[in-house]
PLY file of the C-alpha trace (Angstrom):
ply
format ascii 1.0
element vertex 291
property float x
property float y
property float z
element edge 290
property int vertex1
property int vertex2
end_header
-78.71 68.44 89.70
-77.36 66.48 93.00
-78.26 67.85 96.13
-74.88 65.65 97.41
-72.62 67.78 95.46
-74.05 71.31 96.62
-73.45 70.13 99.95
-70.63 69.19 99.86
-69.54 72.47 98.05
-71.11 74.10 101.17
-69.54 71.54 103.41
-65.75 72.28 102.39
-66.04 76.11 102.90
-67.68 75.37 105.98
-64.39 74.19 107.50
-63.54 77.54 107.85
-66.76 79.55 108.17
-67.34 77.32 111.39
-64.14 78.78 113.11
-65.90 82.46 112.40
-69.26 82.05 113.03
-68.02 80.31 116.89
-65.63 83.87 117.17
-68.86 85.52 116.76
-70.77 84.13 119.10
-69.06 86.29 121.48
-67.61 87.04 124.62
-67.81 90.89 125.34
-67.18 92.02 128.94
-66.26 95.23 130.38
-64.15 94.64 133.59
-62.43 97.30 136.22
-58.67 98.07 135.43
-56.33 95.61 135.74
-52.68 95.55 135.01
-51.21 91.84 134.28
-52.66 89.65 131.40
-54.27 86.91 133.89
-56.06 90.14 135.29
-57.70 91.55 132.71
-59.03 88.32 131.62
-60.06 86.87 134.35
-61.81 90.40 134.99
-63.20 89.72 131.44
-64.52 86.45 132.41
-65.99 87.78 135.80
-68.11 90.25 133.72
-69.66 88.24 131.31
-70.45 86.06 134.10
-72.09 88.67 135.53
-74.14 89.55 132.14
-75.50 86.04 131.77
-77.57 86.52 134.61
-80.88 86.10 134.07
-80.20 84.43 130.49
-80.85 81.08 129.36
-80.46 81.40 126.02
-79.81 83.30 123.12
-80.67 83.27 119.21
-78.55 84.97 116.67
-79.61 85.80 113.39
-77.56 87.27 111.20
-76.05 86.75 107.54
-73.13 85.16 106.37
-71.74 85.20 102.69
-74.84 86.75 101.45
-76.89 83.90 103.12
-79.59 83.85 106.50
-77.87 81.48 109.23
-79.04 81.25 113.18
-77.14 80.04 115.89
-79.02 79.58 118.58
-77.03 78.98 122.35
-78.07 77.31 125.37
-76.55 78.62 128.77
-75.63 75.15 131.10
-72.83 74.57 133.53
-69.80 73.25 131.54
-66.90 72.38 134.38
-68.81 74.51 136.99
-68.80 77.47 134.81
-72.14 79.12 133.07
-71.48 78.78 129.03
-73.32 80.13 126.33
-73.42 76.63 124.55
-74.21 76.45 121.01
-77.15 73.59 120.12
-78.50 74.39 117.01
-77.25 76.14 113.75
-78.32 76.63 110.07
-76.80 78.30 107.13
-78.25 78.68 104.35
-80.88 75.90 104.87
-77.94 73.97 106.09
-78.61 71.91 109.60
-74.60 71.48 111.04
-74.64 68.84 112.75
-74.35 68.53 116.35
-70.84 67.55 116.52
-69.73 69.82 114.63
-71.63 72.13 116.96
-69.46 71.30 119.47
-66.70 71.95 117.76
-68.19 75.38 117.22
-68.58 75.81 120.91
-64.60 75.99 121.39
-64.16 79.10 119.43
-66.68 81.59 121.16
-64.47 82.77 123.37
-66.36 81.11 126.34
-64.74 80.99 129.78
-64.45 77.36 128.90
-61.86 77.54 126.85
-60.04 80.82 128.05
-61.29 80.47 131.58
-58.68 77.52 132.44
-55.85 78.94 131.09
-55.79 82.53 131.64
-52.74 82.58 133.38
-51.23 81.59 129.95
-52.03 85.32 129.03
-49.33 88.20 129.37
-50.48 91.89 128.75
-47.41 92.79 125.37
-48.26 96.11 124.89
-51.19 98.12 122.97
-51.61 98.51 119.45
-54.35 100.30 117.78
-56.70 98.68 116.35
-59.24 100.42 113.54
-58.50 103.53 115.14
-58.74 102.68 118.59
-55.75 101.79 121.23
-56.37 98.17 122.51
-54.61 96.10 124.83
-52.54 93.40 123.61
-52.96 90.06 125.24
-50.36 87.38 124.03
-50.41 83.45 124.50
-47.98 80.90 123.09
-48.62 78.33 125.43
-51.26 75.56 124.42
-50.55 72.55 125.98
-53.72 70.93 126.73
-56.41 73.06 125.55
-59.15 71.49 124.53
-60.26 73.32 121.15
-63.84 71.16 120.71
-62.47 68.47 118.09
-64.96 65.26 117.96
-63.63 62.45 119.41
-61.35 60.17 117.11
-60.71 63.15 114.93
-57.56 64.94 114.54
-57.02 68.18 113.77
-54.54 68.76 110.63
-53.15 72.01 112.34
-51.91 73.08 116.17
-51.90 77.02 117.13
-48.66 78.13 117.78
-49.62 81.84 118.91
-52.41 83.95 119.64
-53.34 87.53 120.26
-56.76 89.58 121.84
-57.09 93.05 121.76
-59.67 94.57 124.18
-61.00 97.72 124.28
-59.38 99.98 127.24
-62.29 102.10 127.45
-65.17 100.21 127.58
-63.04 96.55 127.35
-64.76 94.96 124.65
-62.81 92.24 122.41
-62.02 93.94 119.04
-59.52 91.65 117.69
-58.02 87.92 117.77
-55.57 86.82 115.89
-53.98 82.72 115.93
-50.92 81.43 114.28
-51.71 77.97 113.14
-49.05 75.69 112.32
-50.67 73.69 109.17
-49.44 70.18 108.45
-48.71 70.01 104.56
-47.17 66.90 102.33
-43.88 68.26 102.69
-44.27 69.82 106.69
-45.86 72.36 107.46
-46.52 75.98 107.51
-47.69 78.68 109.86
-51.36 80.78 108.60
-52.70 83.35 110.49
-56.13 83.70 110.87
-58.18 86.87 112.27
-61.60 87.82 113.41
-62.20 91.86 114.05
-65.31 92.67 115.73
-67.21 95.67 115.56
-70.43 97.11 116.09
-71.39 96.26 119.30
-74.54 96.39 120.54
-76.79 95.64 124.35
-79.70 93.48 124.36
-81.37 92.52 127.28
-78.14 92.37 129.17
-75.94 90.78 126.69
-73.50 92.29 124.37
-72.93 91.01 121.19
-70.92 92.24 118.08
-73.23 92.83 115.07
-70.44 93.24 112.23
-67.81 90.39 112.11
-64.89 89.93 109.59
-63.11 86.61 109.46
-59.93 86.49 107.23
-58.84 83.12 106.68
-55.26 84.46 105.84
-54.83 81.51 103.13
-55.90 78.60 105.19
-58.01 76.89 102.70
-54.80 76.84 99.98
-52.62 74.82 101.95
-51.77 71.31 103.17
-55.31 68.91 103.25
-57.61 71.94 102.96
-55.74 73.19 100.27
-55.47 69.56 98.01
-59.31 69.79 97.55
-59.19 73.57 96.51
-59.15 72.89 92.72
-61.44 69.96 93.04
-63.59 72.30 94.15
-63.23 75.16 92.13
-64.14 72.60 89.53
-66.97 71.59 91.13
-67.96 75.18 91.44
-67.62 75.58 87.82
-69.46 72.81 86.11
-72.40 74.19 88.76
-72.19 77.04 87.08
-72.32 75.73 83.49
-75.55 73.46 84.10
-77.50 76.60 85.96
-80.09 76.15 82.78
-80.80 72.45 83.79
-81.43 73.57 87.90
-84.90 73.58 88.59
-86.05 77.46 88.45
-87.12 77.09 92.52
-83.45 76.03 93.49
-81.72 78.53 90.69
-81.78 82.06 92.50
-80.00 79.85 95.61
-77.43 78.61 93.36
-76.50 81.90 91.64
-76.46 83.31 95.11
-73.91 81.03 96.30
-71.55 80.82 93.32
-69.76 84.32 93.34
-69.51 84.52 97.42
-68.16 80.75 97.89
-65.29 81.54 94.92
-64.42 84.93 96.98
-64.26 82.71 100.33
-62.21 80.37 98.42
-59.67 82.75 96.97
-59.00 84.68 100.26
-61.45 87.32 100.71
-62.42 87.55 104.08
-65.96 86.00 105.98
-68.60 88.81 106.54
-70.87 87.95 109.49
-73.49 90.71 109.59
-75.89 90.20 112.70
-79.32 91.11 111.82
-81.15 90.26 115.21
-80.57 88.89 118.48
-83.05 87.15 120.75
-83.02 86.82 124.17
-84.65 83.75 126.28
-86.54 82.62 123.08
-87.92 79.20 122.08
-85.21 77.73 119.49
-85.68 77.76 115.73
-88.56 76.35 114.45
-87.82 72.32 112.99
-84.87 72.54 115.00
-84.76 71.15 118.96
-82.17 73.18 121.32
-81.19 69.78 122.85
-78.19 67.47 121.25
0 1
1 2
2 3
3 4
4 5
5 6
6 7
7 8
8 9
9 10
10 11
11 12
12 13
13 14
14 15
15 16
16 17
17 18
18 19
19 20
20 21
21 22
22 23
23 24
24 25
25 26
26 27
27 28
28 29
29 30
30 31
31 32
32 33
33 34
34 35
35 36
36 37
37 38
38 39
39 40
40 41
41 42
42 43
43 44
44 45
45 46
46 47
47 48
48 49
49 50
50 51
51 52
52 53
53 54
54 55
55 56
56 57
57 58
58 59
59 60
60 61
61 62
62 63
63 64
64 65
65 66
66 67
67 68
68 69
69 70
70 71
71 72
72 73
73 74
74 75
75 76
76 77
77 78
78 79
79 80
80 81
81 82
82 83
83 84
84 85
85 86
86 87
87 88
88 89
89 90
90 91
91 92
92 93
93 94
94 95
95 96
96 97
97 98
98 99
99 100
100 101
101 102
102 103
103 104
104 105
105 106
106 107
107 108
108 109
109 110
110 111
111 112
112 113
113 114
114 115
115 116
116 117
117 118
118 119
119 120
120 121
121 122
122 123
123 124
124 125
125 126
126 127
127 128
128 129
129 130
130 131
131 132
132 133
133 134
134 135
135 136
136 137
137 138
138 139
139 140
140 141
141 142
142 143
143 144
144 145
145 146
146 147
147 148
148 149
149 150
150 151
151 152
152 153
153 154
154 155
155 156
156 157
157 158
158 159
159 160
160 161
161 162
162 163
163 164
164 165
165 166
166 167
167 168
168 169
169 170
170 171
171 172
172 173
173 174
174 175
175 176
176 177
177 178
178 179
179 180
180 181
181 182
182 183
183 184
184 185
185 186
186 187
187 188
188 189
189 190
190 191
191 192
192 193
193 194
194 195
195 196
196 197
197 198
198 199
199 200
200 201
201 202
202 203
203 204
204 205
205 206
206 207
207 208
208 209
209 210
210 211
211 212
212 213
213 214
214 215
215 216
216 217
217 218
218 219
219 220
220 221
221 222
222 223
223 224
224 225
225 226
226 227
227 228
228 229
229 230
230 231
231 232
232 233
233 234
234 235
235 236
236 237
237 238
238 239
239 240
240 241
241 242
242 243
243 244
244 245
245 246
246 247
247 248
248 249
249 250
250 251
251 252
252 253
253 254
254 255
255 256
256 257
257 258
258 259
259 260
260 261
261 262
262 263
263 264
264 265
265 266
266 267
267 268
268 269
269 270
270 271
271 272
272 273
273 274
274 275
275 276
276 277
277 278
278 279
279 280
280 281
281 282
282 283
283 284
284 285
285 286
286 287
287 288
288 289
289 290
């Protein structure tokens, strides 16, 4: 069997998996009231400021479609602002590389990315959300915003809307949600994609949700992601047909994989169950914390 083609099974649905393992890596914050959008995040921002003190890094362990993945994040200065900075990750024996990384690095919710721009934010309202009331914060605005794409690479989509829900109480995030406007052969088309976090949980300082859900909401059927679907389903199933020819130390991964890749790639949503979390810990063994 060729190692190339199992990865790049595991490549394709990593295209999406990427954008929820970088949700998960978390910004939770509990700031004082506040009553306009711009407020409560900055207030946000201010608090998890406040909880990376004393932290230089973290490791996360936790499993992802069935599989034991690590992200481990380095806290540096990124445009005078302390970020949780993601150097290293692995799933499923996977090494992603460092560019990629970056890319990660966009979507944790990091006061790099929401930091510059929270004056974009207006406060539309509460809504409950898994049977708590949340405040709504809305954006539609994002001119400029650097999401973390390598350089000479373009992204086949642009977010036309997005939506946080924090916790009133204790003003964690529960919920994002982004309209992405998806460039297909004959336009485009709008896919939502959500994250709902849950389960959080204190370590040394730093609050992290433990249980993640990612739904894709049909991204990987349409435009570019969604031409390479079938080739991949196919893929998927002559795997499956030659499991009696994969050596016996490789065939308990492959089996593994088969059943939660085909659920990834026919909609169900990303489970991201953290199993431990590390505070101001060397990195992964094999893998260096610097790029």
């Amino acid at each position: 069997m060729r190692t190339e083609s199992n990865r790049s099974i595991l490549h394709t649905a990593m295209i999406g998996i990427m954008i929820a393992v970088v949700v998960s890596a978390a910004v939770s914050i509990a700031p004082a009231a506040a009553q306009t959008g711009p407020e409560i995040l900055q207030q946000m921002i201010d608090r998890h400021q406040e909880r990376l003190t004393g932290i230089d890094n973290i490791l996360i362990e936790q499993e992802m479609m069935g599989f034991g993945s690590s992200l481990y994040l380095v806290k540096e200065m990124v445009d005078g602002t302390p970020t949780m900075v993601p150097r290293t990750m692995n799933v499923a024996g996977m090494n992603i590389p460092t560019d990629e990384a970056a890319f990660i690095e966009a979507w944790t919710g990091s006061a790099r990315v929401f930091g510059q721009f929270a004056e974009r934010f207006t406060l539309d309202g509460t809504q409950v959300i898994d049977g708590q009331r949340a405040y709504r914060l809305a954006i539609d605005d994002f001119t400029d915003i650097d999401f973390g794409v390598p350089p000479g690479q373009d992204l086949p989509m642009t977010p036309v809307s997005g939506r946080l829900y924090i916790d009133p109480s204790d003003f964690v995030l529960l919920r994002m949600e982004i309209e992405m406007n998806v460039m297909t052969d004959g336009g485009s088309e709008v896919v939502e994609m959500s994250s709902t976090l849950e389960d959080y949980r204190e370590v040394d300082g730093y609050l992290h949700p433990f249980d993640i859900s990612v739904d894709l909401g049909g991204l990987l059927n349409v435009g570019p992601f969604g031409a390479n679907l079938e080739e991949v389903r196919a893929q998927l199933d002559q795997l499956e047909a030659r499991l009696d020819q994969v050596p016996p130390a490789q065939r308990d991964f492959v089996e593994r994989l088969i059943q939660p890749l085909r659920a990834t790639l026919d909609g169900a949503p990303i489970e991201i169950v953290a199993t431990r979390l590390s505070v101001n810990v060397d990195p992964p063994r094999g893998r260096s914390a610097v790029p």
